[in-house]
CHARMM-style PDB file with segment names, atoms N, HN, CA, C and O in Angstrom:
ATOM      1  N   UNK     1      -3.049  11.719  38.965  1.00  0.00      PROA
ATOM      2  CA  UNK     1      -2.615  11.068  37.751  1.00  0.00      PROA
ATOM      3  C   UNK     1      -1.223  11.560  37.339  1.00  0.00      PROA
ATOM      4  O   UNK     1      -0.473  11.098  36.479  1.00  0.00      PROA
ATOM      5  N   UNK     2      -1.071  12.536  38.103  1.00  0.00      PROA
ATOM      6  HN  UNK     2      -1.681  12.911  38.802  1.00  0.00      PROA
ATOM      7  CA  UNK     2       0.010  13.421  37.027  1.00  0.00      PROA
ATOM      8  C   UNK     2       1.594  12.926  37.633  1.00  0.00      PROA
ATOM      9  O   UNK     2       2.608  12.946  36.935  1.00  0.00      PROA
ATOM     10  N   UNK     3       1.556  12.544  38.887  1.00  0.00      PROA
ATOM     11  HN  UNK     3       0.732  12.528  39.454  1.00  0.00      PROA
ATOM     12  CA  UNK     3       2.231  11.390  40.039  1.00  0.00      PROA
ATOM     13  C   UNK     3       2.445  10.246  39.690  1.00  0.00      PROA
ATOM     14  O   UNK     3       3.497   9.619  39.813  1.00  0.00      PROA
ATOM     15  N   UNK     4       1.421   9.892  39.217  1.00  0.00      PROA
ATOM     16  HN  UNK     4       0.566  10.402  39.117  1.00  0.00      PROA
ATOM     17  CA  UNK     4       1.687   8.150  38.733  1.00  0.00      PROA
ATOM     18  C   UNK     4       2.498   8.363  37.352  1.00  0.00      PROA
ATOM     19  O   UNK     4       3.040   7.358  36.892  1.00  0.00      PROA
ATOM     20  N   UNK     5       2.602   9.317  36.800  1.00  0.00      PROA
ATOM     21  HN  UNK     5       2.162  10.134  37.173  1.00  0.00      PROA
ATOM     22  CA  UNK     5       3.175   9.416  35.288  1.00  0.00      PROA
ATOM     23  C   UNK     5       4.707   9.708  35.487  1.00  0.00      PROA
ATOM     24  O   UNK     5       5.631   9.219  34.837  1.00  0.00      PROA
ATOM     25  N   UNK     6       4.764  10.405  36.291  1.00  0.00      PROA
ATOM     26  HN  UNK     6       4.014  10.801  36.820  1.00  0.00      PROA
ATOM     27  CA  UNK     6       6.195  11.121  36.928  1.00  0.00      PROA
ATOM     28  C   UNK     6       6.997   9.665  37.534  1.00  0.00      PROA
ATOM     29  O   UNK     6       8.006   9.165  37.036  1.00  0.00      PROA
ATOM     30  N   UNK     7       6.419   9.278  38.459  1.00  0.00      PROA
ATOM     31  HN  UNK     7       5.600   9.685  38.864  1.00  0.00      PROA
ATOM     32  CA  UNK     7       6.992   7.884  38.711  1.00  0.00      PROA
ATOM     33  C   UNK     7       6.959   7.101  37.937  1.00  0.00      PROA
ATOM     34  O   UNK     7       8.079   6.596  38.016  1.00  0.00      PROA
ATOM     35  N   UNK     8       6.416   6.586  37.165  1.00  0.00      PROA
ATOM     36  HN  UNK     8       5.506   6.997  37.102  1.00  0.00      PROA
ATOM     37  CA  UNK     8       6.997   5.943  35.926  1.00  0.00      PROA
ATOM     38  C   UNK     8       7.563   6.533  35.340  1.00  0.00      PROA
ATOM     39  O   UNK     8       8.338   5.645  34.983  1.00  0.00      PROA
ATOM     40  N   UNK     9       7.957   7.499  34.785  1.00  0.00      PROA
ATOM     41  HN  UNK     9       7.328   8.220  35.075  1.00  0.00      PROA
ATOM     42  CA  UNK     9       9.323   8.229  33.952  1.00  0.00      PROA
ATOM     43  C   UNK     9      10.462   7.934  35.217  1.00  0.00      PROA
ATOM     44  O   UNK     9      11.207   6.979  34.995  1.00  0.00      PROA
ATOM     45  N   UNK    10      10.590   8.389  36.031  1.00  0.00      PROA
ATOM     46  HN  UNK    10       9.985   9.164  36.212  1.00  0.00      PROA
ATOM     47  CA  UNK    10      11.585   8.196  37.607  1.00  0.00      PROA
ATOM     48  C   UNK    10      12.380   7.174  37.387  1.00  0.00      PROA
ATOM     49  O   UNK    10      13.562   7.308  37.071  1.00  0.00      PROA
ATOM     50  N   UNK    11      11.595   5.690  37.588  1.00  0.00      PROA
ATOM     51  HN  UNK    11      10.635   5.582  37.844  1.00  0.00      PROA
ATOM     52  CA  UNK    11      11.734   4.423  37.095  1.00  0.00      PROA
ATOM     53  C   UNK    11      12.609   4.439  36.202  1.00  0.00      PROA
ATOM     54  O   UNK    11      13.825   4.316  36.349  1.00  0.00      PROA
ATOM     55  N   UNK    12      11.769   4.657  34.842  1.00  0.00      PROA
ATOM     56  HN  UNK    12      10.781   4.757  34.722  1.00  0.00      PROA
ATOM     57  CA  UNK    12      12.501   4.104  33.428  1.00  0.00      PROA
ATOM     58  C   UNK    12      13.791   5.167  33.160  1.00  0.00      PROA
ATOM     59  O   UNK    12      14.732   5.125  32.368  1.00  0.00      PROA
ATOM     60  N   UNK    13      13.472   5.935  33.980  1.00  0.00      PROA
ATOM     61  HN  UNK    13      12.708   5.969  34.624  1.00  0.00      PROA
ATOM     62  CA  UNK    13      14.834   6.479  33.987  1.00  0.00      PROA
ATOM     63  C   UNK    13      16.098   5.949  34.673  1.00  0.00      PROA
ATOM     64  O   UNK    13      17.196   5.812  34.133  1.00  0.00      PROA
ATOM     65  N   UNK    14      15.775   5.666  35.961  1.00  0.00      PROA
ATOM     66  HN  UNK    14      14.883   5.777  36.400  1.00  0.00      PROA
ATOM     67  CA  UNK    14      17.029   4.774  37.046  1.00  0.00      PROA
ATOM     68  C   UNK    14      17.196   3.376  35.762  1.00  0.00      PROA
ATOM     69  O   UNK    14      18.312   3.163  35.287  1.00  0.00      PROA
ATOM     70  N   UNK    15      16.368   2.799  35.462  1.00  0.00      PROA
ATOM     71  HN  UNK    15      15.462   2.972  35.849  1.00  0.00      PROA
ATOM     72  CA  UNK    15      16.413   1.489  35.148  1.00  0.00      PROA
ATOM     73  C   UNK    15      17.457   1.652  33.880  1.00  0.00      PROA
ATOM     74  O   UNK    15      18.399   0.894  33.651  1.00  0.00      PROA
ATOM     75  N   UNK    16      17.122   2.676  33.197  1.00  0.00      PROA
ATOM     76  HN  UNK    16      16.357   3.291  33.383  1.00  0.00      PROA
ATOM     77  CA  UNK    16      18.026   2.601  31.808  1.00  0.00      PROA
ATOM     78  C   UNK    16      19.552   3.718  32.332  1.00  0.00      PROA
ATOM     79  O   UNK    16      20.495   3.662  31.543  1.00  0.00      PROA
ATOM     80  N   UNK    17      19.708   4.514  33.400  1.00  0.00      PROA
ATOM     81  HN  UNK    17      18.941   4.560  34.040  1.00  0.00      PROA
ATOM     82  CA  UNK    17      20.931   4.635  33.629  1.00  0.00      PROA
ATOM     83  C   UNK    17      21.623   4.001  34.811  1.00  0.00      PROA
ATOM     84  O   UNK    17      22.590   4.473  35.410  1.00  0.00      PROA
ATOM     85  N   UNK    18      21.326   3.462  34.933  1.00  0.00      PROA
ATOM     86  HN  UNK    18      20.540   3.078  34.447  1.00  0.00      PROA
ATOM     87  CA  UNK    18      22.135   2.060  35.872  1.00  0.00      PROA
ATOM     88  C   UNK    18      22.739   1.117  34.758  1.00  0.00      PROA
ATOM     89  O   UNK    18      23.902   0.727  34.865  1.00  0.00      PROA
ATOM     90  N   UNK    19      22.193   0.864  34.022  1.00  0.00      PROA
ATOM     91  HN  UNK    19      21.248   1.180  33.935  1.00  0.00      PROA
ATOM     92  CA  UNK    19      22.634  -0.206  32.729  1.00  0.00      PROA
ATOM     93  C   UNK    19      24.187  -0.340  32.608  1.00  0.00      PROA
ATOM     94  O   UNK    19      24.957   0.586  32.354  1.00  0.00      PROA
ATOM     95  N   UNK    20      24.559  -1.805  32.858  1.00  0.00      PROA
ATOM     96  HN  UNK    20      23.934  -2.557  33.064  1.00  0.00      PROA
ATOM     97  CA  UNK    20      25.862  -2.299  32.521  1.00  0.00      PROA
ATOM     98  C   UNK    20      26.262  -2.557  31.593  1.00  0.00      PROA
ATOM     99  O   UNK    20      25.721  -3.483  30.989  1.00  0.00      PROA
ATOM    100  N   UNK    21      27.552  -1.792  30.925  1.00  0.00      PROA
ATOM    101  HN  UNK    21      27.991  -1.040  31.415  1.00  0.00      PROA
ATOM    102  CA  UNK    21      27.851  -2.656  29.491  1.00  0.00      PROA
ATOM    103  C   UNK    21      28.794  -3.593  29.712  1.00  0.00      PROA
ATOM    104  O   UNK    21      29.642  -3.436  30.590  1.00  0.00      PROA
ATOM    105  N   UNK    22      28.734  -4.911  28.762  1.00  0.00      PROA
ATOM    106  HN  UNK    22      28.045  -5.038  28.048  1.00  0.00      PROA
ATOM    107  CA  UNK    22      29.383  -6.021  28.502  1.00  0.00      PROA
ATOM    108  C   UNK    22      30.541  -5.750  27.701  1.00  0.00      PROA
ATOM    109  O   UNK    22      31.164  -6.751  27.348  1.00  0.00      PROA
ATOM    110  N   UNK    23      31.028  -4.509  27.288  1.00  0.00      PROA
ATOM    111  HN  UNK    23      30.523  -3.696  27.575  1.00  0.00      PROA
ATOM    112  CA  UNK    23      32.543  -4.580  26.909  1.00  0.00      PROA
ATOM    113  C   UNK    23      33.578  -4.280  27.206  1.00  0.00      PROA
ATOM    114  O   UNK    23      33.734  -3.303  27.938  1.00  0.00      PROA
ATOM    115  N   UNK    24      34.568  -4.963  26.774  1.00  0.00      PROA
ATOM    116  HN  UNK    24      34.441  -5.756  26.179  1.00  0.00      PROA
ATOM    117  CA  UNK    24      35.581  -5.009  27.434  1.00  0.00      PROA
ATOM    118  C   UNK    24      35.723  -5.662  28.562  1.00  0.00      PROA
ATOM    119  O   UNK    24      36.195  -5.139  29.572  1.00  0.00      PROA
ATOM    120  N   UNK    25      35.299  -6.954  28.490  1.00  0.00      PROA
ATOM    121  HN  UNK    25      34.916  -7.379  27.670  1.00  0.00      PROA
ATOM    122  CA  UNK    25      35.437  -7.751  29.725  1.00  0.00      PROA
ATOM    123  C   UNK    25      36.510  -8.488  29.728  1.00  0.00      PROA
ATOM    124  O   UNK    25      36.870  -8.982  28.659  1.00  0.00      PROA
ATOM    125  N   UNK    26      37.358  -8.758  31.083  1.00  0.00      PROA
ATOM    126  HN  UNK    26      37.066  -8.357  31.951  1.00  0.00      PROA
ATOM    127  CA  UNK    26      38.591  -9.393  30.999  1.00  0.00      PROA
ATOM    128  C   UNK    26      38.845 -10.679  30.965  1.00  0.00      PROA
ATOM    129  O   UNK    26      39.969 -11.150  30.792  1.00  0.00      PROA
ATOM    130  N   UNK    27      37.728 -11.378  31.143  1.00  0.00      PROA
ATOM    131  HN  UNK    27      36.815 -10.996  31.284  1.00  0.00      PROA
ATOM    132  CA  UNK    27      37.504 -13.087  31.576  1.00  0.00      PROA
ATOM    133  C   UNK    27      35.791 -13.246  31.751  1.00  0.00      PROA
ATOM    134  O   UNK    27      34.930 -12.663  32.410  1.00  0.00      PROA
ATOM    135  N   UNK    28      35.820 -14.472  30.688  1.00  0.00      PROA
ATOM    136  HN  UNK    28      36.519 -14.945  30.153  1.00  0.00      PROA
ATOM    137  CA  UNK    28      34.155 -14.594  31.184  1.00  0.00      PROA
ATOM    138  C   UNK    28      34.366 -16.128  31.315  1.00  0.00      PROA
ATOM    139  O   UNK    28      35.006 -16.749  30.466  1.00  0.00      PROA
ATOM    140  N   UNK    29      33.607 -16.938  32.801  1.00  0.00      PROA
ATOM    141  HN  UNK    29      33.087 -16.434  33.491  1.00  0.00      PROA
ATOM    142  CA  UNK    29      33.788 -18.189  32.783  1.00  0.00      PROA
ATOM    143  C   UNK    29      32.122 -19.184  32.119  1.00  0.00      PROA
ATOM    144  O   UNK    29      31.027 -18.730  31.788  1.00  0.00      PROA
ATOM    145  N   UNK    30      32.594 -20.500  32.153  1.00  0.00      PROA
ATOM    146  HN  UNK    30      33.483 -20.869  32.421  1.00  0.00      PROA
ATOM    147  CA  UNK    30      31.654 -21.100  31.275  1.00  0.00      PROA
ATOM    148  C   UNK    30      30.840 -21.008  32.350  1.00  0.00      PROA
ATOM    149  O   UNK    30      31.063 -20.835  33.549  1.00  0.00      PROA
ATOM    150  N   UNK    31      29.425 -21.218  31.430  1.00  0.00      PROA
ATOM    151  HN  UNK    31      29.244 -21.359  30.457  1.00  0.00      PROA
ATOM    152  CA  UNK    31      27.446 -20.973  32.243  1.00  0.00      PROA
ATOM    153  C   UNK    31      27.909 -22.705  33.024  1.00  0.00      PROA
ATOM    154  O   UNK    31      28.613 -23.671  32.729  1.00  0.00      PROA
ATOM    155  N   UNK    32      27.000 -22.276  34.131  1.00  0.00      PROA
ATOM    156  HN  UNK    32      26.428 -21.492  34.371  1.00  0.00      PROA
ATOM    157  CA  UNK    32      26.800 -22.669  35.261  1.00  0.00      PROA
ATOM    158  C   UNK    32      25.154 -22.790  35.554  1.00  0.00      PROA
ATOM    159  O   UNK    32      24.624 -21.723  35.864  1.00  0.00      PROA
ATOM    160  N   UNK    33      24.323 -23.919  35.494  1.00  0.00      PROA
ATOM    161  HN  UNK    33      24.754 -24.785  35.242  1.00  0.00      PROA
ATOM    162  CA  UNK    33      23.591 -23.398  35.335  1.00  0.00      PROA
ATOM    163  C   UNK    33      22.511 -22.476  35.283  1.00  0.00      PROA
ATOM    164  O   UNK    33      21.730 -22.214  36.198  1.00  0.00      PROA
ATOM    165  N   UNK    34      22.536 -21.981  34.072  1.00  0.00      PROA
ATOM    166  HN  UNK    34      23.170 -22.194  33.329  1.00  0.00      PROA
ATOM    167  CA  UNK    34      22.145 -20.912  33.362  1.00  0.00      PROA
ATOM    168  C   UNK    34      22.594 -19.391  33.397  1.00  0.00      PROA
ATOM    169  O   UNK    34      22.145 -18.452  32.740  1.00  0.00      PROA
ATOM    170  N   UNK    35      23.771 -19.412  34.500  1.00  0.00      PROA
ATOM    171  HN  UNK    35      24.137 -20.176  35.033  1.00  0.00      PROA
ATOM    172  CA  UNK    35      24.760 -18.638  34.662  1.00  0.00      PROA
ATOM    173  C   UNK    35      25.923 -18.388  34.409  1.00  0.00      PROA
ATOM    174  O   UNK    35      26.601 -19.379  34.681  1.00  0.00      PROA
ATOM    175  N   UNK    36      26.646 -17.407  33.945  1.00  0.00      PROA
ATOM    176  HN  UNK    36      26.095 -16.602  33.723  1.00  0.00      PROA
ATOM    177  CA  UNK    36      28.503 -17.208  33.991  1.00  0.00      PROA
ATOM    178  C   UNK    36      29.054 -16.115  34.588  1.00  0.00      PROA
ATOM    179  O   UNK    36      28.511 -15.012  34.523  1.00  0.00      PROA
ATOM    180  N   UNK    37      30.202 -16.333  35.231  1.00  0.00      PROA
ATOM    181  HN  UNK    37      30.643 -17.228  35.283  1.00  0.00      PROA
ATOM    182  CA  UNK    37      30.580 -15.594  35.842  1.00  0.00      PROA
ATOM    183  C   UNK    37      31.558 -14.499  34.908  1.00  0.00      PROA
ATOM    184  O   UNK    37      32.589 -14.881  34.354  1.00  0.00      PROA
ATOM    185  N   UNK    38      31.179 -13.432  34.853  1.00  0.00      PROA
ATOM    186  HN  UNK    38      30.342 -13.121  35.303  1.00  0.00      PROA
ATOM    187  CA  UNK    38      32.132 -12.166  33.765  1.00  0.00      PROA
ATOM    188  C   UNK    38      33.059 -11.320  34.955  1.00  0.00      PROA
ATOM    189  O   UNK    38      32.732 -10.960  36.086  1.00  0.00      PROA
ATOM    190  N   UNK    39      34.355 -11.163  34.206  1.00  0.00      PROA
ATOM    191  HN  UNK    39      34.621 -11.455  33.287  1.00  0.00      PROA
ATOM    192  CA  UNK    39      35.260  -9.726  34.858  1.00  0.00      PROA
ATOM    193  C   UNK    39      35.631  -8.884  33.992  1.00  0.00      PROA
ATOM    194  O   UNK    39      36.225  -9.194  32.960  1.00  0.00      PROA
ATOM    195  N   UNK    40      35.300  -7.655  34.344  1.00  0.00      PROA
ATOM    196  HN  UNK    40      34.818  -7.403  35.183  1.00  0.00      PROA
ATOM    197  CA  UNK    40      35.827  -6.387  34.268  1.00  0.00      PROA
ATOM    198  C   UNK    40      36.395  -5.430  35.107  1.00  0.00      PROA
ATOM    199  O   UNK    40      36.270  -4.360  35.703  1.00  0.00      PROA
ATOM    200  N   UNK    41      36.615  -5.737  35.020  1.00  0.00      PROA
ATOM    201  HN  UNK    41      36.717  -6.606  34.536  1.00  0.00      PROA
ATOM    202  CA  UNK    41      38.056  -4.637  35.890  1.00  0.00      PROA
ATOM    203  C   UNK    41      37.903  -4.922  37.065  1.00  0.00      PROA
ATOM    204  O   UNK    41      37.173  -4.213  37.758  1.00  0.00      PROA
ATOM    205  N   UNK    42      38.680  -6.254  37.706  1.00  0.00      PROA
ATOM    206  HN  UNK    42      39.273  -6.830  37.143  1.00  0.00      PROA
ATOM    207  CA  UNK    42      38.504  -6.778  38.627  1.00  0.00      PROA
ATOM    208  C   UNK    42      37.469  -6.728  40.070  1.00  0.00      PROA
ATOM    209  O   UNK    42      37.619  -6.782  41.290  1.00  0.00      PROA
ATOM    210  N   UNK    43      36.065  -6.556  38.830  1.00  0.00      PROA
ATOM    211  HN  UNK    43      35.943  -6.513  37.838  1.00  0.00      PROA
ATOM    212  CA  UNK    43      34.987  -6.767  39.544  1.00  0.00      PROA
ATOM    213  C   UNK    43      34.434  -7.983  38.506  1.00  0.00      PROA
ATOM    214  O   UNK    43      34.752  -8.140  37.327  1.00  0.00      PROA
ATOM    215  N   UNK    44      33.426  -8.861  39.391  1.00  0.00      PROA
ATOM    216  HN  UNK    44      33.167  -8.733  40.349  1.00  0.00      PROA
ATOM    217  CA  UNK    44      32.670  -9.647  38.796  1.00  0.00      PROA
ATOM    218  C   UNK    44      31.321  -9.479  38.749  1.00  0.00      PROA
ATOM    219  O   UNK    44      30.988  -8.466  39.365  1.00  0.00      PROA
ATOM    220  N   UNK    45      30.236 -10.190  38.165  1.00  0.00      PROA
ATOM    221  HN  UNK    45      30.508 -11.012  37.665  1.00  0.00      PROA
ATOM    222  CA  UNK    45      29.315  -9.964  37.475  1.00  0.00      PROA
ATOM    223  C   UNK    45      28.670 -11.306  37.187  1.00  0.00      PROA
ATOM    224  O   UNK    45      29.364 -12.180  37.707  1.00  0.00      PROA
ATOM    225  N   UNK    46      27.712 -11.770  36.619  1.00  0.00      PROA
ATOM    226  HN  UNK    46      27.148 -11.061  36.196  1.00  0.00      PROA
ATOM    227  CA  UNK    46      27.048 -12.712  36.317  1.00  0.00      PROA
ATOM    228  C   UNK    46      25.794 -12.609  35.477  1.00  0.00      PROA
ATOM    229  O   UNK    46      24.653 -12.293  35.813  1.00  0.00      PROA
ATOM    230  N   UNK    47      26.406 -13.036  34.028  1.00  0.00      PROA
ATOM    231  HN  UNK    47      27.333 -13.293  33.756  1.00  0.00      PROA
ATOM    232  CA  UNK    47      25.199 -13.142  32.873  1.00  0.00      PROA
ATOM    233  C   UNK    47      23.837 -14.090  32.525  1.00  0.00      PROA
ATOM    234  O   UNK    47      24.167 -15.239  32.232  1.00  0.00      PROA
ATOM    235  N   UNK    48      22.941 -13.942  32.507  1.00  0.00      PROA
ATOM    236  HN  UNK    48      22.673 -13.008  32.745  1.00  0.00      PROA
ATOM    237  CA  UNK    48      22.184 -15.300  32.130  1.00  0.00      PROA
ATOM    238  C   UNK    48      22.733 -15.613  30.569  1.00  0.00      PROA
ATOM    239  O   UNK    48      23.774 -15.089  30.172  1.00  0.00      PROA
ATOM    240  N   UNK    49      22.121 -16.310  29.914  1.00  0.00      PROA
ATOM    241  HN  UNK    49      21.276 -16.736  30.236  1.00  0.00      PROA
ATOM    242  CA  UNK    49      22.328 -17.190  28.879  1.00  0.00      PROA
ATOM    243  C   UNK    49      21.536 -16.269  27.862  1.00  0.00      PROA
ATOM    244  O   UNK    49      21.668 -16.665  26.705  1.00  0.00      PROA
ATOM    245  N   UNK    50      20.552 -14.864  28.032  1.00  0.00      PROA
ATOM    246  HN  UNK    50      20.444 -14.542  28.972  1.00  0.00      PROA
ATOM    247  CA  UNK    50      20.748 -14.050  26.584  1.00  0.00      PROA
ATOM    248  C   UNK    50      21.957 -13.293  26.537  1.00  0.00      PROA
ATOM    249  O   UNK    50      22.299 -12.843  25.443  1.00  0.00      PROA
ATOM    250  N   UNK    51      22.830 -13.025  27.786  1.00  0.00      PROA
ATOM    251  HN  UNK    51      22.553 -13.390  28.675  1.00  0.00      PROA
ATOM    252  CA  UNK    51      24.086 -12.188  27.783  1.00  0.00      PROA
ATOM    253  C   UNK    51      23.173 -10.829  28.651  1.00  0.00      PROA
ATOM    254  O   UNK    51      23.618  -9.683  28.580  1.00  0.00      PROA
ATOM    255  N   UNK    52      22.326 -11.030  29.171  1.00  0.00      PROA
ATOM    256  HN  UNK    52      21.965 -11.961  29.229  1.00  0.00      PROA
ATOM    257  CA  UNK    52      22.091  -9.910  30.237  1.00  0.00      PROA
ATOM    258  C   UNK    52      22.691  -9.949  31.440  1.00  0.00      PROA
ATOM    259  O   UNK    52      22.969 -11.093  31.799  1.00  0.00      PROA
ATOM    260  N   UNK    53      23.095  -8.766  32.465  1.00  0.00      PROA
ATOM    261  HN  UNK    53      22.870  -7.837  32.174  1.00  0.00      PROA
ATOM    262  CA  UNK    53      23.461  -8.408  33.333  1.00  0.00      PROA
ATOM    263  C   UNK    53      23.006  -8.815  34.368  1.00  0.00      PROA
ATOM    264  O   UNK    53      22.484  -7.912  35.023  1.00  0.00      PROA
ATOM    265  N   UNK    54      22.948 -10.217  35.021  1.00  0.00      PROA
ATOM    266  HN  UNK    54      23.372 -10.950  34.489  1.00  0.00      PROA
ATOM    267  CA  UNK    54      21.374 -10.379  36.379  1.00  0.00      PROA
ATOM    268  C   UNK    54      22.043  -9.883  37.326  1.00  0.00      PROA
ATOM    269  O   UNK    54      21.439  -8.961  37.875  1.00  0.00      PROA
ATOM    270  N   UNK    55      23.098 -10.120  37.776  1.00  0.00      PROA
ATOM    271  HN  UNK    55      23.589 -10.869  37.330  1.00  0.00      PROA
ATOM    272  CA  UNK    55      23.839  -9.976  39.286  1.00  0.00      PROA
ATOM    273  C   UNK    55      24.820  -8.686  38.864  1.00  0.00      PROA
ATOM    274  O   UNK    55      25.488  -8.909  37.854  1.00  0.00      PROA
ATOM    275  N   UNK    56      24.935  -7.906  39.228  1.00  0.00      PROA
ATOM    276  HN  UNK    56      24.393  -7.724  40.049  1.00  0.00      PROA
ATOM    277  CA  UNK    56      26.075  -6.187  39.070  1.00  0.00      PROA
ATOM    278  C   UNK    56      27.066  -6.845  39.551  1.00  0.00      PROA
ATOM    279  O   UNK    56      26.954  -7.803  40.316  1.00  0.00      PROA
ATOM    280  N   UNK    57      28.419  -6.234  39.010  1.00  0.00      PROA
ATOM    281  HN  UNK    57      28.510  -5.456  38.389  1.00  0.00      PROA
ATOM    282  CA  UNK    57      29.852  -6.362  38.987  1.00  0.00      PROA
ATOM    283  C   UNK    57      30.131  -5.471  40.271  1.00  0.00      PROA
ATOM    284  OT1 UNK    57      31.286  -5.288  40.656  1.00  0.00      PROA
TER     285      UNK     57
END
């Protein structure tokens, strides 16, 4: 049990420091559907339509 608890902390740990922020972006193009393409610092990226991160820059 004490394994299965550890790996889930592991997880929610990678998951919340991987996290991309949305500021300071240099160009965001219009949704596509249900997609847009964002730049930051001449990497790109791709938001869904709440403004989350689906595709990494």
């Amino acid at each position: 049990m004490r394994s299965i608890k550890f790996s889930i902390i592991f997880v929610m740990l990678s998951v919340f420091a991987s996290a991309q922020t949305l500021e300071n972006l240099d160009n965001i193009a219009p949704f596509n559907e249900g997609l847009a393409a964002v730049q930051k610092n001449n990497q790109w990226g791709f938001i869904n339509t709440n403004g989350e991160l689906v595709i990494n820059f």
